[in-house]
C-alpha positions in Angstrom: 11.4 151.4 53.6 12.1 155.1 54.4 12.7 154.4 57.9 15.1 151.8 56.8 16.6 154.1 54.3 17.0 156.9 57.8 18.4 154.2 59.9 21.1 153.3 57.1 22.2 156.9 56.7 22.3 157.6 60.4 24.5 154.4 61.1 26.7 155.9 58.2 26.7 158.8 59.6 27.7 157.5 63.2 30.5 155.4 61.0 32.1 158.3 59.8 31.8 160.3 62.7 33.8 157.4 64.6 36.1 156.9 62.2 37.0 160.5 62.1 37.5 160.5 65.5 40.1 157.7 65.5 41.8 159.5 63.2 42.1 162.5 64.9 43.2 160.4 67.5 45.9 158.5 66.1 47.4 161.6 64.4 47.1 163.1 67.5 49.0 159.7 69.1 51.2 159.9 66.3 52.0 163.5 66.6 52.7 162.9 70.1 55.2 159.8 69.7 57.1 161.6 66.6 58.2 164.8 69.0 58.6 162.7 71.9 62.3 162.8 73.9 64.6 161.0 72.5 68.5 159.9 73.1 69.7 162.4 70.7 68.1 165.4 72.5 69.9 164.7 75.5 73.0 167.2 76.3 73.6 165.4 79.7 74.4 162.9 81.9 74.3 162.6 86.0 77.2 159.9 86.9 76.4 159.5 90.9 79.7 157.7 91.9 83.0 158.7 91.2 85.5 158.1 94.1 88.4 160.1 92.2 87.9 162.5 89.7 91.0 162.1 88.3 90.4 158.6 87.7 87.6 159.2 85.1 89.0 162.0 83.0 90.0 159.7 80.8 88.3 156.9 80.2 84.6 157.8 81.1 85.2 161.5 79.5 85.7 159.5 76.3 82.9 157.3 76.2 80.6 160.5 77.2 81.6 162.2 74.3 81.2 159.4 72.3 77.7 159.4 73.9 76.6 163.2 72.7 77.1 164.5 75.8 78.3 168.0 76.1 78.7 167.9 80.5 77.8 165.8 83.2 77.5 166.2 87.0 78.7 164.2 89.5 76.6 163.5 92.2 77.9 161.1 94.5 76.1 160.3 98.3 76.5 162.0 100.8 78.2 160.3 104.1 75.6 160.9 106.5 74.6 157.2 106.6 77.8 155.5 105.4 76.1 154.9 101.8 78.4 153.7 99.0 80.9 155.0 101.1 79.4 158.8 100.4 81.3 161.6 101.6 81.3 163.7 104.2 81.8 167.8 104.4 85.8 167.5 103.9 85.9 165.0 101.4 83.1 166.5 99.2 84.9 169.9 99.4 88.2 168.0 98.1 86.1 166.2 94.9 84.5 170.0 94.3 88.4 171.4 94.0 89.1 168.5 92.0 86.0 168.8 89.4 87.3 172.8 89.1 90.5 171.7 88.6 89.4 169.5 86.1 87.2 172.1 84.4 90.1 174.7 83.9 92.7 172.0 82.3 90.0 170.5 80.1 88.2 172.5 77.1 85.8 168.7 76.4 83.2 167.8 79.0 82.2 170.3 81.5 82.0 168.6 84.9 79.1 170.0 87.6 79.4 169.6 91.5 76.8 167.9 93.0 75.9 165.6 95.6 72.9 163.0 96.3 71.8 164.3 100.0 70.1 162.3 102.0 66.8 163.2 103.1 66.3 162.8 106.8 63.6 161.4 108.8 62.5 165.2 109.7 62.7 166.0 106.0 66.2 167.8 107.0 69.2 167.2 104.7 72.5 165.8 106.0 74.5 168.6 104.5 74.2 171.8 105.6 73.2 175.2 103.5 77.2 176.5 103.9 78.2 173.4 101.6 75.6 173.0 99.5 75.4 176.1 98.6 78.5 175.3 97.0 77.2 173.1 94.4 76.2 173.3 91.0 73.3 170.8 91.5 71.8 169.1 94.8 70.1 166.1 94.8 67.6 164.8 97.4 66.6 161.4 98.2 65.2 158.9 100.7 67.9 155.8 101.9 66.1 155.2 105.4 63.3 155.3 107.7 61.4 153.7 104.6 58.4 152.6 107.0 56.8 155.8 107.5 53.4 156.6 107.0 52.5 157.7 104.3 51.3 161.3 106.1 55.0 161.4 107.6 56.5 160.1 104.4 54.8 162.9 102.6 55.5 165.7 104.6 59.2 164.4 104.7 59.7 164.9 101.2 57.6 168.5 100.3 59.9 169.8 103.4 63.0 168.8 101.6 61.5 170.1 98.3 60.8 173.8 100.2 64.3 173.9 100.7 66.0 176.3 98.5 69.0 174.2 98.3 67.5 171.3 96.6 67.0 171.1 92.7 66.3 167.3 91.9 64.0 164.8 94.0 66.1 161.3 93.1 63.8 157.9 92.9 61.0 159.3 94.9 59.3 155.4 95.6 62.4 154.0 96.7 61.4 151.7 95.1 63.6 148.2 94.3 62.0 146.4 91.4 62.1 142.2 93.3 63.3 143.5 96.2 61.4 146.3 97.9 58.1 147.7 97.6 57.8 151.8 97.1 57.1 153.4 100.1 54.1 154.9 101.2 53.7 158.0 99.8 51.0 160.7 98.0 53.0 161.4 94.9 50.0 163.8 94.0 51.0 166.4 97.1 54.8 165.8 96.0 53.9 166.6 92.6 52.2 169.7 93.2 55.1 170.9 95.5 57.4 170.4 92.8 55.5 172.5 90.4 54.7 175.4 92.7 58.3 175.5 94.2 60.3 174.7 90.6 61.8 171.3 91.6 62.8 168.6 89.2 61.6 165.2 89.6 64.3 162.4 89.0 63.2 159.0 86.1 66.0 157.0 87.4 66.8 154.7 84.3 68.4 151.7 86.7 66.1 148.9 85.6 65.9 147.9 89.5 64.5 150.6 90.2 62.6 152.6 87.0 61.5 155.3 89.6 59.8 157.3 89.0 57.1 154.7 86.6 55.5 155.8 83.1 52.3 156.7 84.5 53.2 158.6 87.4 55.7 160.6 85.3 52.7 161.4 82.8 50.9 163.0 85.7 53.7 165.0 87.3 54.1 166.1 83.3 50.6 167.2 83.5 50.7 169.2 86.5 53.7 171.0 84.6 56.7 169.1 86.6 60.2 168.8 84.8 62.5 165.7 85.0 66.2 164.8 85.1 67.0 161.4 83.7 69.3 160.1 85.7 71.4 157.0 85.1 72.0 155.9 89.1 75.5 154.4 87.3 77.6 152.8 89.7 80.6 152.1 87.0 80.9 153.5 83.6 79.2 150.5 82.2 76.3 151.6 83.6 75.8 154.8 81.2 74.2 152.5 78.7 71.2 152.2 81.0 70.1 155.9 80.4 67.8 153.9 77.6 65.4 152.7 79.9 65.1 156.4 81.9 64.0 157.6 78.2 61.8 155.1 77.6 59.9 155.9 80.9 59.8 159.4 79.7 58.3 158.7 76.2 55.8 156.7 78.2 55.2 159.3 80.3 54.7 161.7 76.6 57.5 164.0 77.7 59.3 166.3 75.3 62.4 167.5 75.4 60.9 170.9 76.8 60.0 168.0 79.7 63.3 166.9 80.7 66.6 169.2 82.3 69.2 166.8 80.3 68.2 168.6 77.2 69.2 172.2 78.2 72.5 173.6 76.6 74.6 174.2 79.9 74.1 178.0 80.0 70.8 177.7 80.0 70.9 175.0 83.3 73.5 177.0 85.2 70.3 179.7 84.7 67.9 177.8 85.8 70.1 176.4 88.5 71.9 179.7 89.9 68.6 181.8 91.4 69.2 178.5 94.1 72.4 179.6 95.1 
């Protein structure tokens, strides 16, 4: 009877102690979800394509405002390999004296210069240092030789994150959600380079493409990587899309803290400036 009476109490006791600790986890979970990013905390948008700044300073201005947003950047390809018909030296120089054209005659949305650069083969970028250098923001990504391996692959994109005129890594998989299969890659050495060098990581929010995923967002996030949410719109339609970029980042547990779209635009042009 005793030894029956000391098995009953210890299972109790095991009980509790479980129950305890699945409420310490859930308030931890819940903790977690209740200051996890949402839309409201987002200050920004990147809008890749836009062939002629003055044709969205109406229009698109209004439904960014309307949106929360306080500036965007414009980050259209480069033309190295004839991408979405991306622009070349001259041309981007043009659409940078355009955007501060822009700036001066509006007191609304603040526009950044930017580019998507293509990453070469080498791991060298299609644009050189004088214009870049230029920019407010410079985005890297892979659009060919998508067969390396994954050693080449790799190195390809830590020598394009070493280079001081980089900020933001754009969909670092490649990948095409039905289409294509992510490249080979070790996103754990690219996520380490990011953190030791200061580079943002791009959660594109184009549901073909959802790049970077949930769970390797989490793990950048834990080896203290920051992200941009990026929208990879193609048309002003596509703005709505920035949705699924924040629910990859919730996913992922990221905070605001997490994520360069929720920085007031003094603080960016800081954090962005020691590049150039």
């Amino acid at each position: 009877m005793s030894l029956l009476l000391v098995f009953a109490g210890s299972y109790m006791t095991l009980i509790r102690l479980d129950f305890t600790k699945r409420l310490v986890v859930s308030l931890l979970c819940f903790s977690s979800f209740v200051w996890r990013i949402t839309h409201a905390n987002l200050l920004s948008v990147f809008y890749p394509l836009a062939s002629r700044i003055v044709g969205i300073s109406t229009g698109t201005f209004t439904l960014i405002s309307l949106w929360g947003y306080q500036y965007m950047a414009i980050t259209e390809h480069s033309g190295g390999r004839g991408i979405a018909h991306g622009l070349g030296i001259e041309r981007l120089r043009e659409q940078v004296a355009e955007i501060k054209a822009l700036n001066r005659r509006s007191s609304g949305i603040r526009v950044l210069t930017g580019t998507e650069v293509d990453i070469r083969a080498d791991g060298s970028l299609d644009l050189p240092h004088e214009i870049l250098a230029e920019l407010d923001i410079v985005t890297a990504a892979i659009h060919s030789a998508m067969n390396q391996s994954e050693e080449k692959m790799t190195q390809r994109v830590v020598k394009a994150i070493e280079n001081p005129d980089v900020d933001v890594i754009a969909h670092p998989t490649c990948r095409l959600i039905g289409d294509r299969e992510p490249v080979a890659i070790d996103l754990e050495a690219v996520f380490r380079a990011a953190a030791t060098h200061n580079k943002i990581m791009e959660i594109n929010a184009m549901p073909k493409r959802l790049d970077l995923r949930d769970i390797h967002a989490f793990r950048a996030r834990e080896l203290g990587v920051k992200f941009a949410i990026g929208t990879d719109a193609h048309s002003v339609a596509h703005l709505g899309l920035m949705r699924f970029g924040i629910g990859v980042a919730r996913r992922a547990w990221c905070e605001p803290q997490h994520v360069l779209n929720t920085l007031p635009l003094e603080e960016l042009l800081v954090f962005l400036n020691p590049r150039r």
